[in-house]
N, C-alpha and C positions, 0 to 999 in steps of 0.2 A: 274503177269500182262501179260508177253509175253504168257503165257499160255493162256490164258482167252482170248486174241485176237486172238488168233491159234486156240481156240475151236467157236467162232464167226466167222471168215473168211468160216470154212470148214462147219459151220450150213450153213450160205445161200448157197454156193456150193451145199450141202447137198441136198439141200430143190430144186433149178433148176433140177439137176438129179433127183431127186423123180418125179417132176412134168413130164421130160420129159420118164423116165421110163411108167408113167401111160399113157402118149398122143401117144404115139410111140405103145403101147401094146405091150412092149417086151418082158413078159411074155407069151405072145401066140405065138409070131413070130418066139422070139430066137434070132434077127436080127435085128439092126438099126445102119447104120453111124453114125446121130447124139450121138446116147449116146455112140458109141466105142469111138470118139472123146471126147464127154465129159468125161467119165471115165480118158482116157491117159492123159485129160489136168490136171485134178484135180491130179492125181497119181503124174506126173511130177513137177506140180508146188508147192506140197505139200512135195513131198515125202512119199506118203503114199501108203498103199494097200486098194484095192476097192475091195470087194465082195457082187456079186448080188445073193442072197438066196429065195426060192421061199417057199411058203408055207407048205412045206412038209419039209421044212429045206435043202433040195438039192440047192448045193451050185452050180448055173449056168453059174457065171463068177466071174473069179479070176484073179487080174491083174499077180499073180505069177505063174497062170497058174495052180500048182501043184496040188491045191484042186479042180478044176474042175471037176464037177460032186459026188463030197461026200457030206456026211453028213454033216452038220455044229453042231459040240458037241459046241459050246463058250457059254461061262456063258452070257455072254453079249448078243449074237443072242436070245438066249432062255429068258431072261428078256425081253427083245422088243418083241418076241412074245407074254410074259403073261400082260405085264405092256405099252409097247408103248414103243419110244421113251429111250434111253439111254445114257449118258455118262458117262464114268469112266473114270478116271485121275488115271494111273498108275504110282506111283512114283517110285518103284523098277526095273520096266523095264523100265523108262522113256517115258511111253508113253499115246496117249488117245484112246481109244476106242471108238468108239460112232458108235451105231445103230438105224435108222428111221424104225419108221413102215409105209409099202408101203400098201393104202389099196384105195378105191373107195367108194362113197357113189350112190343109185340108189334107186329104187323106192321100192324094197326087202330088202334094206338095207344095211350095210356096209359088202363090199366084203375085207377080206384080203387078200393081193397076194404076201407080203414078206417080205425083210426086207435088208437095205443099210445098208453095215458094211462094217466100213472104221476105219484101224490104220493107229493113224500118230506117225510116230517115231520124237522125240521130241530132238535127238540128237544135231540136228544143230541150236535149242532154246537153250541147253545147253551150246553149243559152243559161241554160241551169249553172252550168260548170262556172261561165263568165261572170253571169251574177253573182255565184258564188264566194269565185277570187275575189272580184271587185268590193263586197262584203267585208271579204276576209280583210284581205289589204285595208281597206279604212278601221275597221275595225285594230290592225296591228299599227296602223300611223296613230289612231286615236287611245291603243294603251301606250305607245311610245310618247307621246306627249307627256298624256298623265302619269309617264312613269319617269319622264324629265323633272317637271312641274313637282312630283311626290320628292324625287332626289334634290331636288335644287331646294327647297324647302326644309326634309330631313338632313340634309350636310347643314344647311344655316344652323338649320336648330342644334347640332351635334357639334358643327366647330364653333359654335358662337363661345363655349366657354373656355376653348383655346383660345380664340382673338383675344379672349377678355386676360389671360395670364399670359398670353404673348405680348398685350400692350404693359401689363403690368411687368414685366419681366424688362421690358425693354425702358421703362420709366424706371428702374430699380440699377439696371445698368448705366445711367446718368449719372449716377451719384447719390440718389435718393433712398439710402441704406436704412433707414427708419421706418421707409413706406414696408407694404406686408401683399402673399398673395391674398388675394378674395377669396373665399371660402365658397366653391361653386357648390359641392354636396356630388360632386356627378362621381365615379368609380374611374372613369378615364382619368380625368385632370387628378385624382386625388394620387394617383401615382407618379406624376408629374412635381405635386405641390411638397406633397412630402419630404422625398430629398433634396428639392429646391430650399423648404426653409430651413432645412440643416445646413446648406451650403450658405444663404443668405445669414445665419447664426452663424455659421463658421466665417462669413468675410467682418461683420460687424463683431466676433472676436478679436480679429486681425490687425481690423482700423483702430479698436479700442487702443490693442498692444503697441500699436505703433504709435499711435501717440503719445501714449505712457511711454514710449521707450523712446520718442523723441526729447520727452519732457524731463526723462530720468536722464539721456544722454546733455541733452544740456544741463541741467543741476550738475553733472555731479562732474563736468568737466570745468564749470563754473567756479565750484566751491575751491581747488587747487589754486584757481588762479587769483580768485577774491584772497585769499588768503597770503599769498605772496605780495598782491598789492600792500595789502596790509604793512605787514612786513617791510618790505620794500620802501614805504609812505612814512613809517614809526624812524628807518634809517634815515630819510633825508632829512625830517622834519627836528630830530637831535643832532646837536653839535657835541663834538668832543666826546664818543661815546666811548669807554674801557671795548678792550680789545676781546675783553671775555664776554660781554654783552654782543657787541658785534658778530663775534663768532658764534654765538647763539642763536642770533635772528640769522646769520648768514647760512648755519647748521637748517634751522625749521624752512629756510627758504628751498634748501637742497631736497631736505624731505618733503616737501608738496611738490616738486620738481618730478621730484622719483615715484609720489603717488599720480601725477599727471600723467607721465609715461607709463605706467604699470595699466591704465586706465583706458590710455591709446591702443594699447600694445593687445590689450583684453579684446576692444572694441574691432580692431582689427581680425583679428585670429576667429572673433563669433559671424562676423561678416562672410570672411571666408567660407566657413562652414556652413554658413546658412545658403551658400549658394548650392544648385541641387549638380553642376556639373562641376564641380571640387574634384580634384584626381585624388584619389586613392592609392597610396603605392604600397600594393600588399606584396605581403612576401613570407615565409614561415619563419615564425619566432619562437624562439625559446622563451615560453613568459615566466619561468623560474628565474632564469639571470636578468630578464628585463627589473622584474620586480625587486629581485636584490640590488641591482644597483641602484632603482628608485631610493627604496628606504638607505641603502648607505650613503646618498645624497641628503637626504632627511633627516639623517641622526641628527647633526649638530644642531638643528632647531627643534630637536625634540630633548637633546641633555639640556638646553636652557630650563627650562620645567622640569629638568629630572623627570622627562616621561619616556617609559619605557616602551622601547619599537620589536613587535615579533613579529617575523614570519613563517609560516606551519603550509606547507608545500603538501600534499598528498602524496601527487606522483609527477613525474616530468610530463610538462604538457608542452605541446609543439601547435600551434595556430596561426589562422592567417591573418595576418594585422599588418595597418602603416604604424610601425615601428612607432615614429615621432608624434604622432596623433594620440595613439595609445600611452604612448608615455606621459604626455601634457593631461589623459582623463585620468589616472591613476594616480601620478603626483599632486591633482588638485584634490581628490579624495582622503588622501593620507595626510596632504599640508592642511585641508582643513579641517582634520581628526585633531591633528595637533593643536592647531592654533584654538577651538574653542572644547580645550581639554581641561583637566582640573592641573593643578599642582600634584606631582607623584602619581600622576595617573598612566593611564595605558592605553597602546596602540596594538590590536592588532587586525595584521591581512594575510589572508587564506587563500592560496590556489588550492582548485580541486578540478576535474574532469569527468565525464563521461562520453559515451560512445560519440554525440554529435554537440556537446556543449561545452564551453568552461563555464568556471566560477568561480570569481574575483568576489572575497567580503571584504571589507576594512571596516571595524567593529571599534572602537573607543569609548573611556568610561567618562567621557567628557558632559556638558552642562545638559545635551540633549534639545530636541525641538519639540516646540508647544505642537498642541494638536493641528490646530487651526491657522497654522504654520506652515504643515506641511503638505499640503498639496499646491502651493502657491512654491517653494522650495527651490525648483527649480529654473522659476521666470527667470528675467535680466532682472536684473539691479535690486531683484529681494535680496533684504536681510533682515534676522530674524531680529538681532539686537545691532542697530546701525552705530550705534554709542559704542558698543565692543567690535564691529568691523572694520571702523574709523582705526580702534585703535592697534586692530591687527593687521591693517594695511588692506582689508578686503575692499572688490569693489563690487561684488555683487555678482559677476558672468563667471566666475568658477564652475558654478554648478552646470547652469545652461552650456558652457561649453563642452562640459564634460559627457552633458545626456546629449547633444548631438555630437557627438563623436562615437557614442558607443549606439546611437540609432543608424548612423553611417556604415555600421559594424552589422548592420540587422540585427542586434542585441536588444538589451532592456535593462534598464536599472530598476531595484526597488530600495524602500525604505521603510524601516524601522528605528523608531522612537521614542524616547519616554523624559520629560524634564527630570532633568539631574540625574538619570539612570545611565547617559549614555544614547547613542546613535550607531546603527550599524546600515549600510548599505551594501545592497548585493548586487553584482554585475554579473550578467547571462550573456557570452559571445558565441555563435555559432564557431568551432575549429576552423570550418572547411567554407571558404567566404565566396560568395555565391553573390552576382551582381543581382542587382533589382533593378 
């Protein structure tokens, strides 16, 4: 580019000396101030050598004097004589060349008289150029730096409020489920913090339930057996006791025996199913005969109460369910329709269908659940009236088992309630069982 502007400046220079070469006739004279001036200025301000060549190639003026009056042999002078006009860009010597052809137009025709040959040594375009780079380059080491020193500085400032919920994260996975993220304000970490403390809410629910369900599992496997001691302690400590006494205490000992197993047998089965790789053995069921044999299993503990068991079928429905799974969530919904029902009261369970659901109700006119009951309902070991579960044999995981049985199902149960109106729950199973 400095090239190219160095061979433009010395064209129109060029081209002023041409013009005043031909006005001045210095060619005939030999002699003009004006163009010795213009020669020296161009020379000077270029750094160049100027040679005026006449038509025979005789070299007439020479800013260096030395060739004065020789021949001109240059490749370049001799192309301007056959061709016009010349420039060459020497890149080994650094430099340009350029020759004008001096000539006049007249009524005979074009006179030529010579030829402008001018080197420009291109050194100090060189020099230009080096210091340039050299420029450039410090100048791009010295934003490289400050633009290390700016990064290393804005990453600090940007991840310092990761390190700070990273350390916090990592002190919170020790065990220290109380501690909380720090509240940085920044837009990045707040979508980090947010569902961390739903997650860190959801483990410190966890921990809660686990305790409680350590605490209810020991209680309530305790209570069977404090009670048999009991028992057990009343036989040795009498002598001579009637055989009908005996058989009484020996009767209440079999019954905490059989609520102890009913209680293992519970805790077992909720275990199971709490695990997430549980087999599933689906297969297509008929859930109208599933359910009729349910409640014809049921009758006889529902004629104890004289409560009456219906079942109101829509249409046949065919679904994919483990048989035995399904049976144990359905039979604890109807057993415990029954068992906190009135006297002379009523049972009933409705299958129904659509295109991609069923729908299992079991609906009863029984005592019903308090409000504030029933979202708690389905934990372990809730009961609403422990005095009346005691005495219906419950232990508390019917429920819970039966909602992860029908969540294993990708189902959903709901409920409805009202004290002393009655309770009904309605079970949603997808037909067509589709792993997750």
């Amino acid at each position: 580019m400095l090239v190219n502007m160095r061979i433009e400046k010395i064209s129109s220079q060029s081209l002023i000396l041409k013009n005043h070469l031909i006005s001045e006739n210095y060619y005939n004279t030999g002699e003009s101030s004006i163009i010795s001036t213009e020669i020296d200025h161009i020379s000077t301000l270029y750094d160049c050598r100027v040679e005026i060549i006449d038509s025979n190639l005789n070299i007439v003026k020479d800013t260096y004097v030395i060739d004065e009056g020789k021949i001109s042999v240059n490749p370049t002078v001799i192309q301007c004589f056959r061709q016009g006009n010349v420039t060459d860009y020497n890149r080994e010597d650094n430099c340009i060349d350029y020759a004008v052809s001096i000539s006049t137009e007249n009524e005979e025709g074009t006179t030529f008289l010579g030829v402008l040959y001018i080197v420009i040594d291109l050194t100090d375009v060189e020099l230009v150029v080096d210091d340039l780079m050299e420029t450039l380059y410090m100048c791009s080491v010295i934003c490289l730096l400050i633009g290390l020193v700016a990064s290393y500085v804005f990453a600090g400032h940007v991840l310092q409020p990761f390190k700070t919920v990273g350390e916090s994260i990592r002190h919170i996975a020790e065990g220290n489920l109380e501690d909380e993220l720090p509240q940085q304000g920044y837009k990045e970490t707040a979508e980090i913090e947010e569902p961390f403390h739903r997650l860190l809410s959801r483990l410190k629910q966890l921990e809660e339930s686990r305790q409680e369900f350590v605490s209810n599992v020991s209680h309530e496997l305790k209570t069977p057996i404090t009670s048999i001691k009991v028992l057990a302690d009343s036989l040795l400590l009498q002598e001579d006791l009637p055989a009908e006494l005996y058989r009484e205490f020996m009767t209440d000992i079999v019954a905490e025996i059989d609520r102890e197993n009913e209680i293992i047998t519970d805790l077992l089965a909720m275990v199971k199913l709490d695990k997430n790789n549980v087999p599933l053995n689906i297969d297509k069921i008929n859930m109208n005969n599933m359910i009729e044999l349910i409640l014809k299993r049921l009758r006889p503990i529902a004629a104890k109460q004289n409560i009456e068991l219906v079942f109101e079928s829509f249409r046949p429905v065919i679904a994919d369910v483990d048989e035995v799974k399904m049976t144990m969530a359905i039979t604890n919904l109807v057993e415990n329709a029954i068992k906190y029902n009135v006297l002379d009261g009523w049972v009933r369970v409705s299958l129904n269908a659509d295109h991609k659901y069923m729908y299992i109700t079991v609906a009863d006119s029984g005592i019903g659940i308090p409000q504030e009951s029933q979202t708690m309902i389905f934990e372990r070991f809730y009961r609403v009236d422990k005095a009346r579960s005691r005495e219906t044999g419950g232990t508390g995981l019917g429920l819970s088992i039966t909602r992860n049985i029908i969540v294993m199902h990708n189902g959903d149960v709901k409920l409805h309630s009202r004290e002393n109106e009655g309770t009904t729950f309605t079970v949603r199973i997808p037909l067509n069982y589709v792993k997750q």
